[in-house]
N, C-alpha and C positions, 0 to 999 in steps of 0.2 A: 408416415412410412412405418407400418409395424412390421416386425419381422416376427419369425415364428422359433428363432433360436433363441434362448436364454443369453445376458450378459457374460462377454467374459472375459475372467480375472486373469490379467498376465501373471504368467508360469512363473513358477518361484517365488519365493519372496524376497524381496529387495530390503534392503536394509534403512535404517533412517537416513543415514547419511548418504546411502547410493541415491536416495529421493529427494532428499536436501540438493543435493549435486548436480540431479538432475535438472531439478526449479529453476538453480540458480544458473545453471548454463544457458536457459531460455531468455531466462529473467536477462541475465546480463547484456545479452543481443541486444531482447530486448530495448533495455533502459540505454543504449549505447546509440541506437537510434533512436530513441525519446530526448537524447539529450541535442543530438542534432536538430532533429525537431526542435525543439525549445532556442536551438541558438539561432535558426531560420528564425523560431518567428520574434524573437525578440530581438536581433540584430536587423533583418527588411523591414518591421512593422514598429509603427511610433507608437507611443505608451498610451492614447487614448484607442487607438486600436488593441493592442495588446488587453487594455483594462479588461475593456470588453468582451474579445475573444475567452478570457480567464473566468471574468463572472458569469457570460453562457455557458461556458462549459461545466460551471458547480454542481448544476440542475442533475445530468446527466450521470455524472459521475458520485454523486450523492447515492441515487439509486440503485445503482450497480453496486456499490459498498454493501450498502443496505439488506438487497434484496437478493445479488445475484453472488456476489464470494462473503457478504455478511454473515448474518445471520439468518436466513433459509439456508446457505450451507452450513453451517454447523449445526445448525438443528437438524436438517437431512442424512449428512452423511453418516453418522450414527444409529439410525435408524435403517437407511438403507444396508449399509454391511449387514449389520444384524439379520434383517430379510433375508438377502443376497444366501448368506450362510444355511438360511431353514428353506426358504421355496423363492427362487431364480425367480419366480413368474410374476409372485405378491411385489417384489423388488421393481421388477421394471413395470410394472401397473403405478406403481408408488410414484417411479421416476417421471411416467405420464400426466398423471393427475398434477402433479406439482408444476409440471413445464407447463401444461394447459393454462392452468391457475395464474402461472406468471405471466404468461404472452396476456392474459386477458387482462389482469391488473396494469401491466406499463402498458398496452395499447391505450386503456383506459386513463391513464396518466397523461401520456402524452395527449391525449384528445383535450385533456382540461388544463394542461399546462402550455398548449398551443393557444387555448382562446381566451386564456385570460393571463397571459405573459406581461403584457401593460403594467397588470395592477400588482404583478408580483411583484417585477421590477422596481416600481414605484413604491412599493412598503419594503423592500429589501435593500434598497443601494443610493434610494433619492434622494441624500442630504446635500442641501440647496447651497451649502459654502463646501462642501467635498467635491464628489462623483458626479452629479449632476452639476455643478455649475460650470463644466465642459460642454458649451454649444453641439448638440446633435450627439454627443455620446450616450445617453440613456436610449435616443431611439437605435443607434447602432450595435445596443444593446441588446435588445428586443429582437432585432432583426435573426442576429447570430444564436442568438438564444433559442427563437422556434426552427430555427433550421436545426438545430444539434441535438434538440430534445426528441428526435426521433431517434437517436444512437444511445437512450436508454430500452429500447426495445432490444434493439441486437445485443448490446453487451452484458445486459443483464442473461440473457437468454444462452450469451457464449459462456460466461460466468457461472453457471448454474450446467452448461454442459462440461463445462471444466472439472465441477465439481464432481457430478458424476465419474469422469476419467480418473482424477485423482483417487478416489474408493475403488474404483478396479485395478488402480498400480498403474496408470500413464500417466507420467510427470511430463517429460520430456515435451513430445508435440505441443498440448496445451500454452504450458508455457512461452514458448515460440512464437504462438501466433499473435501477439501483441507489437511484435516485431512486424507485421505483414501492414497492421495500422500503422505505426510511426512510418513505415515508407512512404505510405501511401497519402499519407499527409504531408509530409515534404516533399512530395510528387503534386501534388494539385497547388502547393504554396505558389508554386514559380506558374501554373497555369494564366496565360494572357486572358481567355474568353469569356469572363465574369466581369457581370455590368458594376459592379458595385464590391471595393474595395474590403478584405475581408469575406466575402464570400465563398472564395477557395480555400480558406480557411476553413470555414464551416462543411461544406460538402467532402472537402477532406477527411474530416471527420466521421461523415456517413459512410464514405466508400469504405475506408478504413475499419469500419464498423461491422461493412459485410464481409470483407474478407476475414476477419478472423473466426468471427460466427461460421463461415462454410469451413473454415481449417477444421475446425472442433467437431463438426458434427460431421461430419465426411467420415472422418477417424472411430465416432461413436457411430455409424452407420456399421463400417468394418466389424466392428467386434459386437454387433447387433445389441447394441445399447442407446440407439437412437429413440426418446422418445415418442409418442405416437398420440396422437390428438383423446386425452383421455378426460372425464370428468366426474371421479368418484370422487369425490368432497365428503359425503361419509363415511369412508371405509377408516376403520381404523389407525392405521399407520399413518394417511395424513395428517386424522385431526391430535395424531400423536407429534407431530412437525411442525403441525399450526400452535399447538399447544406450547410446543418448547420454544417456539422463533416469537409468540406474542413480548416477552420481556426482553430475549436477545435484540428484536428489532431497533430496540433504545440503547442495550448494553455494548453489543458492537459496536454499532452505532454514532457513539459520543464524540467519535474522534470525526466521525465526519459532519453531524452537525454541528460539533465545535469549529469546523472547517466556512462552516454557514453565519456560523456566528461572526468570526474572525472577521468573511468574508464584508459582513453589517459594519463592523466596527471601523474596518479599513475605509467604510465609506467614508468617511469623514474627515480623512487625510486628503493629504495633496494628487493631484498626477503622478501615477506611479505607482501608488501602495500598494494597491492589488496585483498588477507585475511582480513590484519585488516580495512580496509573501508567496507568489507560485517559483517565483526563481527558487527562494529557500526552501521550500516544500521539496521540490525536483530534486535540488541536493541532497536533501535527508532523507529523501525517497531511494538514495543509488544505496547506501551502504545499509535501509532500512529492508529493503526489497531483497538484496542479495543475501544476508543473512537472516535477520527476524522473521519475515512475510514467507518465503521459502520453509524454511525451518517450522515456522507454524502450522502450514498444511500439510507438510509432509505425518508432524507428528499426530495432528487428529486422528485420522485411520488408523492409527498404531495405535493410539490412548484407548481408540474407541474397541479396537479389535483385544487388547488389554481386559479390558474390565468387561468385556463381555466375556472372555474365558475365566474368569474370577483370577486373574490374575496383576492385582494391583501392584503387587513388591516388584514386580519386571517394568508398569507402566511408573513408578517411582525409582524405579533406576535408569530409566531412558529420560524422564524429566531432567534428574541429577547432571547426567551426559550433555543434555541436550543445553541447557543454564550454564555448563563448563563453556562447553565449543561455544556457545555465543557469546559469553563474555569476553573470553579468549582474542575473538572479534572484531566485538563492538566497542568494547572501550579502545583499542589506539584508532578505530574509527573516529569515534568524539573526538578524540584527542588531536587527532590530525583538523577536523573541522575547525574547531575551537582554534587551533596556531595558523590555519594556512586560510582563515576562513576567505578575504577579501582575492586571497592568488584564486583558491579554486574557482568563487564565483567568475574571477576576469578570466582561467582558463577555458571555461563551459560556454561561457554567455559572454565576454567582452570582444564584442565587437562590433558593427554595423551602428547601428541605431540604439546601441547600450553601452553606456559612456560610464569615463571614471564614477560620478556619480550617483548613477547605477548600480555600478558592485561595490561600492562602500555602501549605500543603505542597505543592499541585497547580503553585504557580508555580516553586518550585525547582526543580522538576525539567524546567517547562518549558526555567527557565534553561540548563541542563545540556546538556537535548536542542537547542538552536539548533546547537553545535555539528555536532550530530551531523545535524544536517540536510544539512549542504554534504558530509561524508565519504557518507553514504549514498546523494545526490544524484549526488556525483560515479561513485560505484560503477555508478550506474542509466545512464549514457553509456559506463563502459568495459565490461560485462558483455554487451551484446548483439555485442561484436565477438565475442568469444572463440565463443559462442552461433551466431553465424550460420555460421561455420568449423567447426561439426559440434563444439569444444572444449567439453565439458562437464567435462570433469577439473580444469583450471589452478581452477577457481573456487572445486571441491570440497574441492581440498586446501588452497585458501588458506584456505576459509573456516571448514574445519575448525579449522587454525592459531589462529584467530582464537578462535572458541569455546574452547578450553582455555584462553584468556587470560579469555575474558569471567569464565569458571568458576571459576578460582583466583581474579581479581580480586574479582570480587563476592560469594562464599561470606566473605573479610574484611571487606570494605567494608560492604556491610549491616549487621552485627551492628554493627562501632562508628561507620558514621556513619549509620544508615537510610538512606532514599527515597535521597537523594541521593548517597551511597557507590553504592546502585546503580546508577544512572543515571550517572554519571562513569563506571563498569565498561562499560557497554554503550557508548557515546560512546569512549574508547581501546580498544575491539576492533572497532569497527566501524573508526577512523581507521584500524586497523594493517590492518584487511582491503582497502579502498581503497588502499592505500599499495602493500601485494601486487601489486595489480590494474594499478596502474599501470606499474608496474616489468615485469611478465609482458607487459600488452600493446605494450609500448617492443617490449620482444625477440619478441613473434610478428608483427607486425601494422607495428609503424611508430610511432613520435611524433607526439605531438599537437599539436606545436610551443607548448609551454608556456612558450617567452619571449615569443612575440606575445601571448598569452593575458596575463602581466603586465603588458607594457605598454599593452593593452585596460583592467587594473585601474587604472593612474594615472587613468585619466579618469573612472574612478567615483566616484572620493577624494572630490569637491566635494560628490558627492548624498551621499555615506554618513555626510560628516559635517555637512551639515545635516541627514539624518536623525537623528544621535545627539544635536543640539540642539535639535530639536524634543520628541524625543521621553524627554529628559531634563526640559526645564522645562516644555515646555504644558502637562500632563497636572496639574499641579497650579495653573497659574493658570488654565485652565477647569473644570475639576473646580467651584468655588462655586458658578458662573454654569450650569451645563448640564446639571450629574452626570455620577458617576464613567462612565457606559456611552456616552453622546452624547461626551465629551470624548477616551475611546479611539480611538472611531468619529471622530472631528475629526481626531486626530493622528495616527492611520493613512491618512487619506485625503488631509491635508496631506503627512505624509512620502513618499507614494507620488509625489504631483503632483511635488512638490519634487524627487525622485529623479532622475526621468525627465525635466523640464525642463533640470536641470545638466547627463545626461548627454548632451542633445542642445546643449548649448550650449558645450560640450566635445566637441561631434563625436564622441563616442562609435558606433562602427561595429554596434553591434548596434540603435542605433536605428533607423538607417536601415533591419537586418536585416526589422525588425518592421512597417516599411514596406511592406517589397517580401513580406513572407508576407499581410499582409489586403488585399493587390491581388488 
């Protein structure tokens, strides 16, 4: 569908935090119906269905990481502003060629991960005392697997129109339409007319898949940014995209083939493990999503729109800002995981077919991951500097680093502590990778003046630890009077008030921040 107008940039510029605000309004729908989803399918479907549902779904959502809000976006959208600002026209030519490119690669994907699913299966999850020694689970595997791995064509594809929107300043819609798949997948769950258990699972998926793909490009049709079947593979500015995304494809990356990894190692455990490591992911996904993953995209376009005006000292004081507000954040996020790990999993997920024992393994590992929230958090503020300076390499090889640590560490750790041997592994390779990132971006870019940043943390001290005494004793003197799910819900909504009261009563500077962004 080519049009003959130019892309175009909504009016005004919006601010980081109005685009942060934006994300996260979607994002929270969102993840609000992802979590209902997740408590459908883990409270109606037994843990050898769930397994499996979980490990088809890696495939799919690997590449979308990867390909479609990974690394092709960050190596794109940098490049495309740039265009955008000199010739509107070289810009959505660019935007062509690269959607071309992608629908032909995951088509081509899926054709080879449809006909040889068996063997994948089989080198990836078929340890004969784990995952496989569940009668009919490997082929139930296989099953849900080639049906979903057609939902890395659409969501790569929405993902990569996303991206687009995002560089012309549309936060809002995009993000939303993720929301239109988690319905639509708790819509098909309860569906009677599928021969074969878990099936509706699966096609839920697909349908969920086209509707957010039509949200997005319906919206990019509107402001005539819809790409159009395009195939210049030499022109410059791609092979300037292909160039920057060959080492991002690994460096972004790590966290989702560490996701593949985990996936291998969990084979080896009992019934369950793969459920409860997505149960814990989902949770670190809600406060990782709303602040980090938000906060990251919003700020690439800024970074990149930055240092293309030669204006680094403005893109190192939105970094500064941006490291305040998210810690300000993320840490009584952790903090709250870490104390209330085993309430929230039974708030989310306990019920149906996911029993006390359930959200006790599922809360370990919560506990684990709180850490791991602030190191990964932190990473999603220094990764779009490196990103918007064309630097896709520093990441790659950090992150590479990082992955042989995760690999040695957790191929021990599992076998003699389980779940939580692994999840400690991934949590000290992610810290060491953030650690990298910091250090690389001191010496290319500039400091983030991380003494003002501590002494911003004295004034949090008050709220975090009455968060810790809330959230230590209430929980069991309302528990009699409320139950265990209204009483989480009490002492998370108290802790939250509580927080943000002390830190404005402590002058704490990012309140004020939060002031002056919903003006």
């Amino acid at each position: 569908m080519a049009q003959s107008s130019s892309p175009k940039l909504k009016h005004g510029k919006s601010s980081f935090g109005a685009a942060a605000v934006a994300m996260s309004a979607g994002t929270l729908l969102s993840r609000i119906l992802g979590f209902v989803r997740d408590a459908v399918l883990l409270g109606v479907f037994d843990r050898t269905l769930t397994d499996a549902f979980v490990v088809g779904f890696r495939l799919p959502n690997l590449f979308r990481r990867l390909f479609g809000e990974g690394a092709l976006s960050v190596s794109f959208i940098p490049i495309y502003l740039e265009s955008l600002k000199k010739d509107p026209e070289a810009a959505k030519a660019l935007a062509s060629t690269v959607f071309t490119v992608l629908l032909t690669l995951t088509t081509t994907l899926f054709a080879l991960g449809y006909l040889f699913m068996p063997q994948i299966m089989n080198a990836w999850v078929s340890d004969p005392q784990g995952y496989a020694a569940i009668p009919g689970k490997m082929e139930l595997t296989i099953q849900l697997a080639r049906i979903m791995l057609a939902y890395l064509i659409l969501v790569t594809s929405y993902a990569f129109g996303m991206a687009i929107s995002n560089a012309l300043g549309y936060f809002f819609l995009p993000a939303m339409a993720p929301a239109l798949f988690n319905l639509l997948v708790i819509i098909f769950s309860f569906l009677p007319f599928f021969q074969f258990q878990g099936d509706q699972l699966a096609w839920g998926v697909i349908a969920g898949g086209v509707a957010q793909w039509a949200l997005v490009f319906f919206m990019l049709a509107k402001v005539h940014a819809f790409p159009a079947f395009r195939w210049d593979v030499g022109s410059p500015l791609f092979k300037r995209v292909l160039k920057n995304m060959a080492p991002g494809v690994f460096g972004l990356g790590v966290f989702q083939v560490m996701t593949l990894v985990n996936t291998s190692f969990a084979a080896r455990l009992k019934e369950g493990a793969q459920s409860y490591i997505y149960s814990a992911d989902r949770i670190l996904e809600l406060p990782q999503s709303l602040i980090a993953i938000s906060l990251g995209a919003a700020l690439l376009p800024r970074f990149s729109n930055y240092l293309t005006d030669g204006r680094k000292d403005l893109m190192l004081g939105e970094a500064h800002r941006a490291m305040r507000a998210l810690l300000f954040l993320a840490i009584p996020s952790a903090l709250g995981m870490y104390l209330l790990n085993t309430e929230i999993t039974d708030l989310l997920f306990g019920r149906g077919n996911f029993d006390a024992n359930d959200i006790l393994q599922t809360g370990q590992v919560v506990a684990i991951y709180s850490a791991l929230l602030v190191a990964t958090s932190i990473s999603k503020v220094l990764s779009p500097g490196f990103y918007a300076m064309n630097d896709t390499k520093t990441p790659a090889v950090i992150a590479f680093f990082a992955l042989i640590i995760h690999i040695l560490m957790g191929n021990f750790l599992v076998d003699e502590y389980g779940l939580p041997g692994l999840a400690f592994a991934t949590t000290v390779s992610s810290a060491l990778n953030m650690s990298l990132l910091n250090l690389q971006f001191r010496r290319k870019l500039g400091s983030l003046r991380w003494l003002e940043i501590l002494k911003a943390f004295f004034r949090w001290i008050p709220g975090l630890a009455l968060m810790t005494a809330l959230c230590i004793y209430l929980p069991r003197q309302l528990s009699p009077f409320v139950g265990a799910s209204l009483s989480t819900a009490l002492v998370i909504a108290l802790s939250v008030v509580g927080y943000f009261y002390l830190a404005h009563l402590f002058h704490a500077p990012e309140i004020q921040a939060i002031r002056r962004r919903r003006k």
